[in-house]
C-alpha positions in Angstrom: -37.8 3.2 -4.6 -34.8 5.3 -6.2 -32.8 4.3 -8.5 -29.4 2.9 -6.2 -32.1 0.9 -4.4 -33.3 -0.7 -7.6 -30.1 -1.3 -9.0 -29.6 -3.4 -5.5 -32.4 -5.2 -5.9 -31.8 -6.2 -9.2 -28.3 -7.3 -8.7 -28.6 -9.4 -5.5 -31.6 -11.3 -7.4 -29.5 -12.1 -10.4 -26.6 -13.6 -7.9 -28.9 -15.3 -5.7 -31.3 -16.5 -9.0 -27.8 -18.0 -10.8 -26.2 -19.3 -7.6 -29.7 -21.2 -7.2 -29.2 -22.2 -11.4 -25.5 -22.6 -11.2 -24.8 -24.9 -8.2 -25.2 -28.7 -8.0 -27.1 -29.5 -5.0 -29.8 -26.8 -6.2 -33.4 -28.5 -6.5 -33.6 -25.9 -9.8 -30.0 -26.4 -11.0 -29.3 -26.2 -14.7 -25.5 -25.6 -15.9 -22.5 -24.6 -13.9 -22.2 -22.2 -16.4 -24.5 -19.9 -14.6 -21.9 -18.5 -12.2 -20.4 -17.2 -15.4 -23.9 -15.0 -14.4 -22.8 -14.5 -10.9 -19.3 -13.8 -12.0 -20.4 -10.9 -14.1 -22.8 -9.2 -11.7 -19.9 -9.1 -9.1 -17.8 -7.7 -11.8 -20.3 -4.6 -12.6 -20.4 -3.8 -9.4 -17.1 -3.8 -8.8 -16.6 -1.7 -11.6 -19.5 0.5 -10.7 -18.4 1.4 -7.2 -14.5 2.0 -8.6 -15.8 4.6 -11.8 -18.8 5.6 -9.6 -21.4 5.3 -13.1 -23.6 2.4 -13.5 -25.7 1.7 -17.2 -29.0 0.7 -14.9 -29.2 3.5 -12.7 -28.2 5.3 -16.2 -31.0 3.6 -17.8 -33.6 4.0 -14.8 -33.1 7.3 -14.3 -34.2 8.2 -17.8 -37.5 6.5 -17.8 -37.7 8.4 -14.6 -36.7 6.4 -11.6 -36.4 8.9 -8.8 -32.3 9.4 -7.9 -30.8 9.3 -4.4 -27.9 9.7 -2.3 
């Protein structure tokens, strides 16, 4: 996988993982306060597609994640 895919990945898990942790009628719900979570992730990738630089596609390409388009 390159790194843009990862970074994907990554980021619709976290949503998905604290809507599932975040919302009421969850079987695996814990505190509202995890779509503070959600909230944050939408935020960095808003940011990320307006500056066009991510940290984690920073940080994956220099363990050596393969870039792409």
């Amino acid at each position: 996988m390159k790194s843009w895919q990862i970074v994907r990945l990554v980021a619709g898990t976290f949503i998905l993982l604290s809507l599932a942790l975040g919302i009421e009628g969850s079987p695996i719900f814990v505190s509202p306060w995890w779509l503070a979570f959600t909230a944050f992730v939408g935020a960095n990738l808003l940011q990320s597609a307006l500056t066009k630089w991510c940290l984690m596609d920073t940080i994956l390409r220099k363990v050596g994640v393969e870039p792409g388009c």
